[in-house]
MARTIDO-560200 format. One line per 2 residues: number of its first residue (from 0); their letters; for each residue z, y negated, x of N, C-alpha, C, O. Coordinates in steps of 0.2 Angstrom, whole numbers. Layout:
<atoms>
NUM	a	Z,Y,X,Z,Y,X,Z,Y,X,Z,Y,X; ...
</atoms>
This chain:
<atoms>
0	xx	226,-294,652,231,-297,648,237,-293,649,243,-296,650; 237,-286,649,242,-283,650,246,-285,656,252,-287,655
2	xx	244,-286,661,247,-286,667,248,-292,670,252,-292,674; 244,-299,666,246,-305,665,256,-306,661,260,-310,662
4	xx	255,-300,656,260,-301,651,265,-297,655,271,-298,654; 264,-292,659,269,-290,662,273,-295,666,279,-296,664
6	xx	270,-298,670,271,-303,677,276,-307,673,282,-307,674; 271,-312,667,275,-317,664,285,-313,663,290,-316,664
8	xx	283,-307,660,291,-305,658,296,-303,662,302,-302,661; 292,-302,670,296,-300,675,298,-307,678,304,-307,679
10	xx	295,-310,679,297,-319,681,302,-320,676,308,-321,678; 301,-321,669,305,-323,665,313,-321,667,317,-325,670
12	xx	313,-314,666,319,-309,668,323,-313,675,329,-313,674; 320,-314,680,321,-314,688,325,-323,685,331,-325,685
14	xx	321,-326,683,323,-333,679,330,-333,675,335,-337,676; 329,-328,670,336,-328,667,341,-323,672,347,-322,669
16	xx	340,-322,676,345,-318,679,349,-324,684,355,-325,684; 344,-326,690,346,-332,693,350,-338,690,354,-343,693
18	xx	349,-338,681,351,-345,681,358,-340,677,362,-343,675; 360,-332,677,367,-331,674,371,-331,680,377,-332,680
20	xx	366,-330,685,371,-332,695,374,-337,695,380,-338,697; 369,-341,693,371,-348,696,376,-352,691,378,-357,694
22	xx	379,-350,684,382,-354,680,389,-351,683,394,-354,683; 389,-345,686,398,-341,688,401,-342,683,400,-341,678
24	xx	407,-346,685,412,-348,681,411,-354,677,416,-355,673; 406,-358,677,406,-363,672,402,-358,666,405,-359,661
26	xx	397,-354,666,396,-350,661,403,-353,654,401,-356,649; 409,-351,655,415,-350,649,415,-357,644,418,-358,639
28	xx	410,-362,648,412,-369,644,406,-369,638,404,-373,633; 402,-363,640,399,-364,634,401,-360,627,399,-362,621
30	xx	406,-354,629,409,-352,623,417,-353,621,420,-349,618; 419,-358,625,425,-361,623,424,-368,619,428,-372,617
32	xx	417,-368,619,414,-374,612,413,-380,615,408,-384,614; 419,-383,618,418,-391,617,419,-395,612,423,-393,607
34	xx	415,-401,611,417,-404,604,422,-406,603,427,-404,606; 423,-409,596,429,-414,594,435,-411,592,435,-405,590
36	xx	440,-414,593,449,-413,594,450,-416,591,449,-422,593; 454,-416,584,458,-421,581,466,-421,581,469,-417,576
38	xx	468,-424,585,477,-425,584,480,-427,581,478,-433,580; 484,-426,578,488,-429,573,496,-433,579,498,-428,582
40	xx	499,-438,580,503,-439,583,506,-445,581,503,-450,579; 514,-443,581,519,-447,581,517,-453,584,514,-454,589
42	xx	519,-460,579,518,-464,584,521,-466,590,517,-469,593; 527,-465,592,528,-467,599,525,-461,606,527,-460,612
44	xx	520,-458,601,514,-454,607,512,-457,609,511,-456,615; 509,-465,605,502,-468,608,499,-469,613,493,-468,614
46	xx	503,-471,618,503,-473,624,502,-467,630,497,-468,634; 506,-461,629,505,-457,632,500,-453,629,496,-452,633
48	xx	499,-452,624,495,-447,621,488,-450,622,483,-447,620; 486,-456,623,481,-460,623,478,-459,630,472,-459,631
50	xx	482,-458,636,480,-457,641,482,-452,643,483,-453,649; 483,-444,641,481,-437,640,475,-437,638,472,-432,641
52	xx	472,-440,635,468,-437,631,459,-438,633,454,-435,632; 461,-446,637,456,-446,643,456,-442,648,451,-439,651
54	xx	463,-441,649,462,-436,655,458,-429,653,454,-426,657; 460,-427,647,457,-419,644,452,-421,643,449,-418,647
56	xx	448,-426,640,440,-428,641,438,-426,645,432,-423,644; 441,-426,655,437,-429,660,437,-420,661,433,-416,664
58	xx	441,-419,660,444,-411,663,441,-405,659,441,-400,662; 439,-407,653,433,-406,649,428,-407,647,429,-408,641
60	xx	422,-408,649,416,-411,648,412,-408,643,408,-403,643; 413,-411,639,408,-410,631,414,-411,625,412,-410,619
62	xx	421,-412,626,424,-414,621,426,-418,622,427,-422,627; 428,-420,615,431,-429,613,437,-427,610,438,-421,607
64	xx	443,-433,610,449,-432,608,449,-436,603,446,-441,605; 451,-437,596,452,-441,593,460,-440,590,462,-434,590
66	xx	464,-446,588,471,-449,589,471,-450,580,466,-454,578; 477,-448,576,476,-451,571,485,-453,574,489,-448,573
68	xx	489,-459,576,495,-460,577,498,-466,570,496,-471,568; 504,-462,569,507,-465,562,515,-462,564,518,-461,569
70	xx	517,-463,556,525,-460,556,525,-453,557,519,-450,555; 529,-450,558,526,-440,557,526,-440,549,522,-436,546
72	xx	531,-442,546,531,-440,539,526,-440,536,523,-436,532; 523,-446,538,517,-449,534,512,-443,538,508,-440,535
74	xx	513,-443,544,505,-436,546,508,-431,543,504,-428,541; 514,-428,541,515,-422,538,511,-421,531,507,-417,530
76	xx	515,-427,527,509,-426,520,502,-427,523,498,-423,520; 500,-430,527,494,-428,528,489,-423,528,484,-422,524
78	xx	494,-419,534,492,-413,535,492,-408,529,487,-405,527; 499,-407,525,500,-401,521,493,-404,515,490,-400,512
80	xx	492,-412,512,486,-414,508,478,-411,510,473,-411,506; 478,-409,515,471,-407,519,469,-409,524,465,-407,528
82	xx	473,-415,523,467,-419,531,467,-415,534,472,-410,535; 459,-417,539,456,-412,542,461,-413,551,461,-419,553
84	xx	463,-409,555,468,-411,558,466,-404,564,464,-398,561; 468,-405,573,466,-399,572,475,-398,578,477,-392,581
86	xx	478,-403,578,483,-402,584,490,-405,579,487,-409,576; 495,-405,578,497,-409,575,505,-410,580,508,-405,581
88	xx	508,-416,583,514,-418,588,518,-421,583,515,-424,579; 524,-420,583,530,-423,578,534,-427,583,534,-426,589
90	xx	538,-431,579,543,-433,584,552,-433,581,557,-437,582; 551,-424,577,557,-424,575,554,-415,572,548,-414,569
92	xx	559,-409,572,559,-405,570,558,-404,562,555,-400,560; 562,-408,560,560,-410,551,554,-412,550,551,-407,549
94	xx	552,-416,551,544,-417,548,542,-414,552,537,-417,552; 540,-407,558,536,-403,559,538,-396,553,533,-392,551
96	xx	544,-395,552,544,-391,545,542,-393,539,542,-389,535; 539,-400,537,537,-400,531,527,-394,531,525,-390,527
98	xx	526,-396,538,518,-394,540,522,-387,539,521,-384,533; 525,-382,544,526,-376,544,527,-373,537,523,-368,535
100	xx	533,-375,534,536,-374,526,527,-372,522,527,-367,520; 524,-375,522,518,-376,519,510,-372,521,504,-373,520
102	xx	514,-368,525,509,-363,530,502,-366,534,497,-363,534; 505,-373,537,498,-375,539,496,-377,546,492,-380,549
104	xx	503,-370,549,503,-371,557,500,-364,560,502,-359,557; 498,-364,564,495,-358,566,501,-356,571,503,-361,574
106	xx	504,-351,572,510,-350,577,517,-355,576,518,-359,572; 522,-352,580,527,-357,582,527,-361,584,527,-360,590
108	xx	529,-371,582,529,-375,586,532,-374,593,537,-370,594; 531,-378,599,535,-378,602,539,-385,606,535,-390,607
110	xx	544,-385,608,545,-393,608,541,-395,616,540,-391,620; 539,-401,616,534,-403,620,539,-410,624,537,-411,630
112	xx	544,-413,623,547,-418,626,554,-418,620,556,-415,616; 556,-424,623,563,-426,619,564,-433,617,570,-431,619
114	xx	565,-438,616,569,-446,615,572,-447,616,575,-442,616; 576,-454,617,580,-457,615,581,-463,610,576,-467,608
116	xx	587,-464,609,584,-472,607,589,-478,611,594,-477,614; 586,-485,609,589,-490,613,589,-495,606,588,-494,600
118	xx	591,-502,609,593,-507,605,588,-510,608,589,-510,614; 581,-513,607,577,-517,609,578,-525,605,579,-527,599
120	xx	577,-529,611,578,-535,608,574,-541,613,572,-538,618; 573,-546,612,569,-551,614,570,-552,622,575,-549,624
122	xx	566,-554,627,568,-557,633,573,-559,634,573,-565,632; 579,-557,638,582,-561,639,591,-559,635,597,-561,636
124	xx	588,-556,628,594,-555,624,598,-559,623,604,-560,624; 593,-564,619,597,-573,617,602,-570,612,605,-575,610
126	xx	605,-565,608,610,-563,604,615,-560,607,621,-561,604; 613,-557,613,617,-555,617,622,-549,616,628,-548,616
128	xx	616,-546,614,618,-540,610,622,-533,615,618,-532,620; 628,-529,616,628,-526,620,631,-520,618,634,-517,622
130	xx	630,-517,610,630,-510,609,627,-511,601,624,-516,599; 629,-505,596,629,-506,590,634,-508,588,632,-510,582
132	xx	640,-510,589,644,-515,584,641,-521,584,640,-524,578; 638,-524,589,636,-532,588,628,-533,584,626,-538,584
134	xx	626,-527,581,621,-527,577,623,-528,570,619,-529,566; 631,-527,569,633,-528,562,636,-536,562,640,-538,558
136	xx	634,-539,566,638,-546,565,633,-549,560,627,-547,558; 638,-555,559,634,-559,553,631,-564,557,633,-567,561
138	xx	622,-563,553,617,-566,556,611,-562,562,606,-564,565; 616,-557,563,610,-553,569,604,-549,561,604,-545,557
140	xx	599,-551,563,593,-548,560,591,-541,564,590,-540,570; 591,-538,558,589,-528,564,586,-526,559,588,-526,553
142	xx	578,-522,562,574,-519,562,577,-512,562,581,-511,566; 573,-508,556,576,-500,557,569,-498,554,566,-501,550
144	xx	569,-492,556,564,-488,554,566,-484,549,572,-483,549; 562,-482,542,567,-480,534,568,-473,540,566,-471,545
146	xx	573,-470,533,575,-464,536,574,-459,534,578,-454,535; 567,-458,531,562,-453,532,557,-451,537,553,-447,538
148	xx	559,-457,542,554,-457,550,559,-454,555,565,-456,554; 557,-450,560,562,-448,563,567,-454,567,573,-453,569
150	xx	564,-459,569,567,-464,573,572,-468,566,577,-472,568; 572,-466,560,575,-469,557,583,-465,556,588,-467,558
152	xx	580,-458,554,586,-453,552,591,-453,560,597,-453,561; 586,-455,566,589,-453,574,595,-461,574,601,-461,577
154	xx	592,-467,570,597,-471,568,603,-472,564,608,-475,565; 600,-468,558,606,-467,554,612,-463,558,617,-466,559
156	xx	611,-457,561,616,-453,568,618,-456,573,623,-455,575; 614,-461,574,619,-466,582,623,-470,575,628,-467,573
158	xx	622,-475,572,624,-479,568,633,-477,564,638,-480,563; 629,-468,563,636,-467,560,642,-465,566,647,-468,565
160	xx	640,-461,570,642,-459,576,647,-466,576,653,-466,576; 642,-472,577,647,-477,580,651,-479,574,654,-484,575
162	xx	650,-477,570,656,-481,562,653,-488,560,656,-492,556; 643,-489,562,645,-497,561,640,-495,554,637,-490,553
164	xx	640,-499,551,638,-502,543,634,-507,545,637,-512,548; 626,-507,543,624,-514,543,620,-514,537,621,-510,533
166	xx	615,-519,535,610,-521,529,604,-523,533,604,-528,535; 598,-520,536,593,-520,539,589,-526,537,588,-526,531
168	xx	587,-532,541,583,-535,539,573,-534,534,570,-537,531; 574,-525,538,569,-523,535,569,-517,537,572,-516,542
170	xx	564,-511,534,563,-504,535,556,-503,536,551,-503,532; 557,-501,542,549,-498,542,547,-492,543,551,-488,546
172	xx	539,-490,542,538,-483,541,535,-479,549,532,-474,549; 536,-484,554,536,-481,560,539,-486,566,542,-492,566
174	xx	538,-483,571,544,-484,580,540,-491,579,543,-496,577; 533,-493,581,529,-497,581,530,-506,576,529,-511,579
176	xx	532,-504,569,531,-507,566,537,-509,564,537,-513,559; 544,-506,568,550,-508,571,550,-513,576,553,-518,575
178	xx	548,-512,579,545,-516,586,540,-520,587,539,-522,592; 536,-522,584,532,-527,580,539,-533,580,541,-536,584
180	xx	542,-533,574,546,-536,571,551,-540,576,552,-546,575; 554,-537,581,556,-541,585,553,-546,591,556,-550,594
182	xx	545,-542,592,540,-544,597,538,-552,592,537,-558,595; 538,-552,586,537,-559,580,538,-562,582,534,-567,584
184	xx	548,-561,584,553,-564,583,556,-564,574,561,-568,572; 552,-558,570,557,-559,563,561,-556,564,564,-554,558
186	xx	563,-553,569,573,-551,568,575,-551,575,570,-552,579; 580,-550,578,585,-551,583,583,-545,586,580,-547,591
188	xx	583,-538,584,585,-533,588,581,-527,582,578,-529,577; 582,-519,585,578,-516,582,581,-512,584,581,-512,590
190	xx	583,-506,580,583,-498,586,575,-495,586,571,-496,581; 574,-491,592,569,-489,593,569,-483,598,574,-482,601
192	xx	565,-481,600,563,-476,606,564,-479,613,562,-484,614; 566,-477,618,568,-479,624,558,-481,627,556,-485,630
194	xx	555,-476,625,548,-476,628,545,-482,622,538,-482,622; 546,-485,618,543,-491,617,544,-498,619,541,-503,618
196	xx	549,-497,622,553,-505,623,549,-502,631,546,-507,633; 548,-498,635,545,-497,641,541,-500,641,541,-505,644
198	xx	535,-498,635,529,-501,636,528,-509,635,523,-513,637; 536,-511,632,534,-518,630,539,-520,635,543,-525,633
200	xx	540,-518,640,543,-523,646,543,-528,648,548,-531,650; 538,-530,647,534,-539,648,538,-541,642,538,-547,643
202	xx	540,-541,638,541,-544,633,550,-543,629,554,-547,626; 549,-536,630,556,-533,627,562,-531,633,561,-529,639
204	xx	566,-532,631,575,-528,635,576,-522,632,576,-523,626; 578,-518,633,583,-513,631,590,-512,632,592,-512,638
206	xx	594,-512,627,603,-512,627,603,-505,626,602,-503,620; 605,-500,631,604,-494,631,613,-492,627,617,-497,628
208	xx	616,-488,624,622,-487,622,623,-479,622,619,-474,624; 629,-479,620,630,-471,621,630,-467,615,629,-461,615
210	xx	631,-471,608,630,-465,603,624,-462,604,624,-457,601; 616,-466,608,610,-464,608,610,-455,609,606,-450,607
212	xx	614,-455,613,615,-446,614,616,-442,610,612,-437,610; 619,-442,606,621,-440,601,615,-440,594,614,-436,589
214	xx	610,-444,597,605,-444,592,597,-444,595,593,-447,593; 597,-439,599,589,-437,603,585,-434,599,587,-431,594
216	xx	577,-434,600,574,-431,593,569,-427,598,566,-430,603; 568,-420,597,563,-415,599,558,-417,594,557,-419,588
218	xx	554,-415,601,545,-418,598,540,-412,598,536,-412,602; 542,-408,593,538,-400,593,529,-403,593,527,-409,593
220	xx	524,-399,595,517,-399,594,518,-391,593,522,-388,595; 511,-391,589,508,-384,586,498,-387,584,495,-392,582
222	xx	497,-380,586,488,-382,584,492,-377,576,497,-373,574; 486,-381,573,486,-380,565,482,-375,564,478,-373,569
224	xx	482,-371,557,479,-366,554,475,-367,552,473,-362,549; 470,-372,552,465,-373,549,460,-379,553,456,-383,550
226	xx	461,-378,560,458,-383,566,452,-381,564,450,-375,563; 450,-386,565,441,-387,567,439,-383,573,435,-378,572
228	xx	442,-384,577,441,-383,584,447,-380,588,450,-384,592; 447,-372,587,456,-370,589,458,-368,595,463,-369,598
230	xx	451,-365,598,450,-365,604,450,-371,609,453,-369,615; 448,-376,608,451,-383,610,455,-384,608,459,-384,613
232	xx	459,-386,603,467,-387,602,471,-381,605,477,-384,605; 471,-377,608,476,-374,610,475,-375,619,480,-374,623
234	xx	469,-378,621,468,-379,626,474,-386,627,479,-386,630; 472,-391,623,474,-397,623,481,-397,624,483,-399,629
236	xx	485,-394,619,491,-392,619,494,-389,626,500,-391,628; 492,-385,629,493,-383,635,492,-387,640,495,-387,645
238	xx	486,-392,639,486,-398,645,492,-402,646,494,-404,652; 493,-404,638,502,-410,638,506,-406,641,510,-408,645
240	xx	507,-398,640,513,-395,642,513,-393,649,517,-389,651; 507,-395,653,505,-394,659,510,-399,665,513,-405,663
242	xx	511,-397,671,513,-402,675,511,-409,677,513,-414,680; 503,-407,673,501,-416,675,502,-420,667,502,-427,666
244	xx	503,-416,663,504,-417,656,511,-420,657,511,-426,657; 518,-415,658,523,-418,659,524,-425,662,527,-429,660
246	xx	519,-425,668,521,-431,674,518,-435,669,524,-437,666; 516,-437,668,511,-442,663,518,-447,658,520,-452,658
248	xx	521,-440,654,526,-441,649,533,-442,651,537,-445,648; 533,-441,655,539,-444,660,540,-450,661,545,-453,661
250	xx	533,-450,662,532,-458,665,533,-463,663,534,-468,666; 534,-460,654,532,-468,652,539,-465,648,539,-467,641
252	xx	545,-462,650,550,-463,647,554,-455,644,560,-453,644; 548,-452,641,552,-443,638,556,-442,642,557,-446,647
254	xx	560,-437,641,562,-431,645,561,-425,643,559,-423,638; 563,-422,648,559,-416,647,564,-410,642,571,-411,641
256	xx	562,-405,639,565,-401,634,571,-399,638,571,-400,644; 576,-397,634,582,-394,637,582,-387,639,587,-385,641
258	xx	576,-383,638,574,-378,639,573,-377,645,573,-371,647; 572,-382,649,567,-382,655,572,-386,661,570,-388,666
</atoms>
């Protein structure tokens, strides 16, 4: 028995030895965890951040990404309320300070892209809209994001910039639900993000102008103080700000930080 029980423990040994050979370098995926990711993201991420996120799946195997995309304010209370959250992207430095003020970022954000904005309007631009003064004529219906959203405040800044005064057909609580409204057809025109009227090309024009300069919104990301999974979020985070990360957001319209 003795020398039975020897054999078996020397085999074992030789077994666990070869299989710490053979793991090399993938050995680290089993102590960098894996498992789920939850993002908090601006809605005009969705698009890009939808297809980062596939990509970090494939580029990670054993983790899942999940997307909570809305207004940033709206993810800000979110966030500082408890939701369980483990990356959080803004699409304006103010709503990522409601999260920071509130101690609920691990580190400093840091900016991840930039915007702009456009005048988006129907195929064709049957209003024939060709800056913001013609958004205040009588009868053009405009979509505005409130100005607690950053697409909103980034409106209020071109809007004043250009001196015009208007009465919104209506306010809404993100870039999307901006752009819904004139995909309807319930108003004329819409300020919004340069990278949302991209994705709706098939269907929308962009009236690009000049006060939009004047009103560009930095899109900080920071992993949170209280991630589920921080090890993965800070991977995640490095992935967007990676060069296949940038290409991705380029793509579909950002620009890159002024830093860079």
């Amino acid at each position: 028995m003795t020398v039975r029980w020897i054999r078996a423990a020397l085999a074992g040994a030789a077994t666990l030895a070869l299989g710490l050979t053979g793991c090399g370098g993938d050995q680290p995926a089993a102590t960098d965890g894996g498992g789920p990711v939850t993002v908090f993201a601006a809605a005009s991420l969705t698009g890009s951040f939808t297809k980062l996120g596939k990509d970090f799946e494939a580029a990670h195997p054993g983790t899942t990404v999940t997307f909570n995309f809305a207004g940033s304010s709206a993810l800000a209370t979110q966030i500082t309320q408890g939701a369980p959250a483990d990356v959080f992207a803004a699409a304006s430095p103010a709503t990522m300070k409601i999260v920071t003020d509130a101690g609920d970022a691990a580190g400093d954000p840091v900016t991840l892209v930039r915007n702009q904005l456009v005048i988006a309007v129907p195929k064709g631009n049957p209003q024939r809209v060709g800056g913001l003064a013609d958004l205040g004529r009588p009868g053009v219906k405009v979509a505005l994001c409130a100005e607690q959203v950053p697409c909103g405040a980034a409106a209020k800044t071109a809007l004043g910039a250009a001196g015009v005064r208007l009465t919104p057909a209506t306010l809404e609580q993100d870039v999307k639900g901006a752009l819904a409204k004139v995909k309807l057809g319930e108003v004329d025109a819409a300020l919004v993000y340069r990278t949302d009227v991209r994705v709706a090309a098939g269907e929308l024009d962009a009236v690009e102008f000049p006060e939009s300069a004047q009103a560009i919104n930095d899109y900080p990301i920071v992993v949170l103080k209280h991630a589920g999974n921080p090890e993965r979020a800070r991977a995640f985070v490095e992935y967007v700000r990676s060069d296949a990360g940038r290409a991705v957001l380029t793509a579909a319209g950002f620009q890159a930080p002024q830093s860079q």
